[in-house]
C-alpha positions in Angstrom: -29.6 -28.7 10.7 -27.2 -28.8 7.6 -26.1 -32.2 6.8 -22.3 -32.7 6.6 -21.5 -35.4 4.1 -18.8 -37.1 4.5 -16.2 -38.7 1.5 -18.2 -42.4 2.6 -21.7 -40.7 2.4 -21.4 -39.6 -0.8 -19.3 -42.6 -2.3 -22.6 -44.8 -0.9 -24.6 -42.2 -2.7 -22.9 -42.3 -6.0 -22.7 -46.1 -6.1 -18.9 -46.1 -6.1 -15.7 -46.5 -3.5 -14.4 -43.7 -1.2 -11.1 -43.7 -3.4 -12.6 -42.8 -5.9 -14.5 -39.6 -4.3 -10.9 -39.4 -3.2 -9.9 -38.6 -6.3 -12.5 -36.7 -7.9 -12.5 -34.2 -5.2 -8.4 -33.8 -5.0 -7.9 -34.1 -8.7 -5.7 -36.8 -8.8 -4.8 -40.0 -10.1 -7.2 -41.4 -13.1 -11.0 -41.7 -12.8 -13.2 -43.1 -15.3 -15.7 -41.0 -17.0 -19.0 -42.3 -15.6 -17.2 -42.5 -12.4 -16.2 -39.2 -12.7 -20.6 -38.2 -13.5 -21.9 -39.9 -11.4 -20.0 -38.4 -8.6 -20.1 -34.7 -9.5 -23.6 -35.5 -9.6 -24.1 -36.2 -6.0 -21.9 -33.2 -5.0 -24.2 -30.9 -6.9 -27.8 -32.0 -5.6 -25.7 -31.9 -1.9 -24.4 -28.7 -3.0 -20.6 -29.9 -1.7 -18.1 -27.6 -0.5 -14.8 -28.4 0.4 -13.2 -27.4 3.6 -10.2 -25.0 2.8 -9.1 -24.8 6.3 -9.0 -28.3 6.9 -7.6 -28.5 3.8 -4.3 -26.2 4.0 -3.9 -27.9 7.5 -3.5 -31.3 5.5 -1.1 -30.0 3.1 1.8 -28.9 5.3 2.6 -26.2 2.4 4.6 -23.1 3.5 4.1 -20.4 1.4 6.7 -17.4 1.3 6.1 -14.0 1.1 8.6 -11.4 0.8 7.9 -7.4 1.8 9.8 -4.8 0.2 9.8 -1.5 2.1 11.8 2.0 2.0 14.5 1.5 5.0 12.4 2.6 8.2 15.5 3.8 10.2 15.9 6.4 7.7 12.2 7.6 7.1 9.9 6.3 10.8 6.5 6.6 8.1 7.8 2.4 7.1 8.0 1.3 10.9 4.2 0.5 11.3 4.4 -1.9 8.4 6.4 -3.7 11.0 3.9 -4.3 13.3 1.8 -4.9 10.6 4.0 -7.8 9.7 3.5 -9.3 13.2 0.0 -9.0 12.8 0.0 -11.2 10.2 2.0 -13.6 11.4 -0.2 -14.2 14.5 -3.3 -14.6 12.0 -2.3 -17.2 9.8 0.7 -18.6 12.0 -0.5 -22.5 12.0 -1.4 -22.1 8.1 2.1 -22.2 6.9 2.7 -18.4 6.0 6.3 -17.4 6.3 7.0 -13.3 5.9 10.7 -12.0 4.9 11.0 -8.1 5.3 13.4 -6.3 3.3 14.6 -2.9 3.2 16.3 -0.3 0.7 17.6 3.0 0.2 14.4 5.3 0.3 16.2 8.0 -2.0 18.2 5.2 -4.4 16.3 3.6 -7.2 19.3 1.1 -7.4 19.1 0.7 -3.9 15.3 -0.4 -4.5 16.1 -2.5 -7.8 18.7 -4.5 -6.4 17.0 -5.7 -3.7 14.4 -6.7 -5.4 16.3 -9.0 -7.8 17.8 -10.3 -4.5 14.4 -11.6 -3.1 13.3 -13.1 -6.3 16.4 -15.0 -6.7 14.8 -16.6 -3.4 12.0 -17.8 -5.5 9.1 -16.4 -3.0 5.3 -17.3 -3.8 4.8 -13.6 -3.4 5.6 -9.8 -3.1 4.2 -7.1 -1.5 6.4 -4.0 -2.7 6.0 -0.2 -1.9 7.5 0.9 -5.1 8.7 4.4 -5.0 10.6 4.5 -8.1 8.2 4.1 -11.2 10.9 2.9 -13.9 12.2 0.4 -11.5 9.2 -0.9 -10.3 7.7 -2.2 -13.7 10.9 -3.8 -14.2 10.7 -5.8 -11.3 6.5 -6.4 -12.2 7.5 -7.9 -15.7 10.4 -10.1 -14.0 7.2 -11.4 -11.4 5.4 -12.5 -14.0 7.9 -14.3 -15.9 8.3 -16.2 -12.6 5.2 -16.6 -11.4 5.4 -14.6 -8.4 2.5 -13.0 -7.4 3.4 -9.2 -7.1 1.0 -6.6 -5.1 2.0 -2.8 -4.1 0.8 -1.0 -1.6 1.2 3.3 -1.2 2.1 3.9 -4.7 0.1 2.3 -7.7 1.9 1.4 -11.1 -1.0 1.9 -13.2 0.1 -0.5 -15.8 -1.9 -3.0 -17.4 0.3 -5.9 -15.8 0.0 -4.4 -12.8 -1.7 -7.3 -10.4 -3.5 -5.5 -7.3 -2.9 -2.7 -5.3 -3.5 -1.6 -1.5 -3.8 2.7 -0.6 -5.5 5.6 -1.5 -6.6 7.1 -4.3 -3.9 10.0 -4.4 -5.3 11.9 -7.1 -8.5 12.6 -4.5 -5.8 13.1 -1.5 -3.9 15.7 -3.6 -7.8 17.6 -4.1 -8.8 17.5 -0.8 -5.1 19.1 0.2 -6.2 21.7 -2.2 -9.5 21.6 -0.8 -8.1 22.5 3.1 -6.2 25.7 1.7 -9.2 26.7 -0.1 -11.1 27.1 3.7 -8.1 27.7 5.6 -6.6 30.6 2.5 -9.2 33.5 1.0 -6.1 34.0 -1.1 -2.5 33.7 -1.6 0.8 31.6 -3.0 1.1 28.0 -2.7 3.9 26.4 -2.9 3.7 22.1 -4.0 6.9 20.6 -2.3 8.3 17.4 -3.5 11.3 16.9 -1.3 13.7 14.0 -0.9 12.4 11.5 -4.4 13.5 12.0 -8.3 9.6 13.3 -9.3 9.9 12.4 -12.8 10.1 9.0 -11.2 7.8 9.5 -8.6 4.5 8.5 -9.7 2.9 9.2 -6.6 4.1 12.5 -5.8 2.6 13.3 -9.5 -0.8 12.0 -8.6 -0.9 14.5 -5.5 -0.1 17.6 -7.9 -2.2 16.6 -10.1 -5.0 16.4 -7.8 -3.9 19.7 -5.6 -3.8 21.9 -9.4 -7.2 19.7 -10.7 -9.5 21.4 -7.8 -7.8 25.2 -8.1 -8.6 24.4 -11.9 -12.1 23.2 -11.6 -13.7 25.5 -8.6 -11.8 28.1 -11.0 -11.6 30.7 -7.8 -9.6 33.8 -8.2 -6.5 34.8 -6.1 -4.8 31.9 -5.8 -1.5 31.4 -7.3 0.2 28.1 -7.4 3.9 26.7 -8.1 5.8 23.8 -7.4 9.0 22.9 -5.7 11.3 20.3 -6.2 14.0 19.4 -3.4 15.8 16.3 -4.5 19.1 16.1 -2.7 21.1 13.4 -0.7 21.6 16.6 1.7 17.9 17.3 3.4 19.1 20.1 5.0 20.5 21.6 1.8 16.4 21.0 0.7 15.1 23.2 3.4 17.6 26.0 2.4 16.6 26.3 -0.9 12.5 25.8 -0.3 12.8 28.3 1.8 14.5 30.7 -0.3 11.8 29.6 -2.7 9.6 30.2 -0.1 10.6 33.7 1.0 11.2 34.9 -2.7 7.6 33.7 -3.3 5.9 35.1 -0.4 4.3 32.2 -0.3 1.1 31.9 2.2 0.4 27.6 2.2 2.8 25.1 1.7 1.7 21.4 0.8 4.4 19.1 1.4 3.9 15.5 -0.5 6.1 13.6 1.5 5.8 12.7 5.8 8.9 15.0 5.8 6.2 17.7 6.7 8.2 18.4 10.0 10.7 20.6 7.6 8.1 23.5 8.0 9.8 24.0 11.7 12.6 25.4 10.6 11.2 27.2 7.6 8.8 29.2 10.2 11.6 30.5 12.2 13.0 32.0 9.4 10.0 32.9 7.3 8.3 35.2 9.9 4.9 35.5 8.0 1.9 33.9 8.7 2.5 30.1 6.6 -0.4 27.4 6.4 1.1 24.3 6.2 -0.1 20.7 5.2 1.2 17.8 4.6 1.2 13.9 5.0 1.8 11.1 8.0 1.9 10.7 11.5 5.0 10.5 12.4 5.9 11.7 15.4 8.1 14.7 14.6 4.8 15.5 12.7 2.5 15.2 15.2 4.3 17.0 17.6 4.2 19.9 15.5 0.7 19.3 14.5 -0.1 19.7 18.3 2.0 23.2 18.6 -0.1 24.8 16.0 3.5 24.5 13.2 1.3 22.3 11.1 -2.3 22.5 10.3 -3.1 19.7 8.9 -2.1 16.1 7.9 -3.4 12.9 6.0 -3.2 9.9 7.1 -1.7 7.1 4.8 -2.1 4.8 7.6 0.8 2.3 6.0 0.4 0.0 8.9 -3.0 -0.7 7.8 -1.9 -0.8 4.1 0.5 -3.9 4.6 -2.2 -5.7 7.0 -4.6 -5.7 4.5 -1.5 -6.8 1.2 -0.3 -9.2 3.2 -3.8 -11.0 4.3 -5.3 -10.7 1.0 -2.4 -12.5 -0.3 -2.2 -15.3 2.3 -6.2 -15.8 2.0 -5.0 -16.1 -1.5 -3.1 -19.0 -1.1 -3.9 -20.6 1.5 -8.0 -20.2 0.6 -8.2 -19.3 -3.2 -9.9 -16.2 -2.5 -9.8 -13.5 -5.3 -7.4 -11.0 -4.9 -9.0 -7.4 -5.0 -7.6 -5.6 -8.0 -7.4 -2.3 -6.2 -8.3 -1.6 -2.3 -8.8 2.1 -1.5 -8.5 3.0 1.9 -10.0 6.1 3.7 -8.2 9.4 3.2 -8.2 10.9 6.8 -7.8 14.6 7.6 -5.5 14.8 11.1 -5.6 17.9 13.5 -4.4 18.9 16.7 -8.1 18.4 17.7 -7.7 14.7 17.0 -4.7 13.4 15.9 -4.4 11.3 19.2 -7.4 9.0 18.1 -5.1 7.5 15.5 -2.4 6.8 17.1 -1.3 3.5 18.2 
């Protein structure tokens, strides 16, 4: 059996008085140097470890963490990070964790920026942000580290070199393997990249899935495929389907890759666009999945944000609470969703 030494054991062992191993192993108050030898001594020919659990519990310290999410009454992808939330809460509820949730505008950058500067003027120990709007979002990383507030995103990356850690996928790979899907699915044809509902210029994320959909059609280098790129961006959805599928019909387009979990828009454009349309896309959202199951979509990836805020929000209360290193970068699975098995990923 392994020994547990207690603060008297090792004061008897070192030859000096439990306040003083008090001290040494807290950090606090003054200890002189041989004290201060022959006590670190002892603790590394016992190989001492401190209990962290034990420890926290002795603190009493609350530490508050603040997520920032797109409103989830106007786009249901955000609603799992709620239960995601709860998760949390029930996992570290006697260590002193407190969460806030916050929403904003999913299509306003000011909307986004605003609340942010609300919920540092709170003075949080941390963030965990899904930052949709680029610009903004390194804004609000520089004002984080001028504070001291530990910042983390999840979904979208802001590649910076301040940027702390971040929780997803790689979306350069998820934009390939979209490409990937058309290629067996497509011997040939149109296809037709929709951004709809987010400034892209601004929209790092939506870049990274073009990127990645054009890098494999580049690469494999296969003839008969023609691609272009669509770019919806209107307070008025339905005034995004008229035009993309005007785009659509003008192009005769055979696939359409949509880079948002507004994938359900391919409804409508079937019942007007009469030819045979491949369509792929992201999230499952019910609308989504209810098309996925009727044959309207063909396929979907899972972003699995739920999972996403689980893992920001534990890493950074195993941060506090335990010291534990924050991963830099956690990529999670990228999961291809059909009607053959979308219902083994639901909750």
């Amino acid at each position: 059996m392994i020994k547990k030494f207690t603060i008297k054991d090792i004061a008897e062992l070192a030859g000096v008085s439990k306040g003083t191993v008090d001290r040494v192993l807290h950090k606090r108050g003054r200890v002189s140097e041989d004290a201060l030898k022959k006590v670190t001594d002892i603790l590394d020919q016992i190989d001492y470890h401190p209990n962290p659990i034990a420890k926290t519990l002795k603190s009493n310290k609350v530490y508050h963490f603040s997520l920032i999410i797109p409103d989830a009454t106007q786009d249901s992808f955000w609603s799992p990070c709620l239960n995601a939330v709860k998760e949390v809460k029930r996992k570290y509820q006697n260590f002193g964790i407190s969460i806030q949730t916050h929403s904003y505008a999913s299509n306003d950058a000011k909307s986004f920026y605003s609340t942010c500067e609300t919920v540092i003027e709170s003075c949080p120990d941390a963030l965990l942000i899904a930052p949709l709007f680029y610009k903004e979002a390194c804004k609000i990383a520089d004002i984080c580290e001028s504070k001291n507030i530990q910042l983390m995103t999840f979904n979208n990356t802001l590649k910076r070199d301040k940027s702390l850690n971040f929780v997803g996928q790689d979306l350069f790979k998820s934009g390939r393997i979209a490409a990937k899907l058309f290629d067996t699915i497509l011997d040939k044809g149109n296809i037709t990249i929709a951004h709809i509902d987010q400034d892209f210029d601004n929209a790092t994320h939506m870049q990274a899935k073009e990127k990645g959909f054009r890098n494999y059609f580049e690469e494999v280098n296969k003839k008969g495929f023609h691609i272009d790129t669509f770019y919806g961006y209107h307070n008025n959805l339905q005034k995004s389907i008229q035009e993309l599928t005007n785009h659509i019909c003008n192009k005769n387009t055979n696939g359409l890759f949509i880079t948002t979990s507004k994938t359900y828009i391919s409804e409508e454009i079937k019942t007007i666009y009469k030819n045979n349309l491949k369509v792929i896309g992201y999230d499952l959202i019910k609308k989504n999945t209810n098309l996925l199951k009727e044959g309207v979509i063909d396929f979907l990836i899972h972003q699995n944000p739920q999972h996403q805020t689980f893992i920001g929000l534990s890493q950074l209360a195993e941060f506090f609470l335990f010291e534990t290193k924050i991963t830099s970068e956690t990529l999670l699975p990228i999961d291809i969703i059909n009607s053959e098995n979308y219902d083994q990923y639901l909750e």
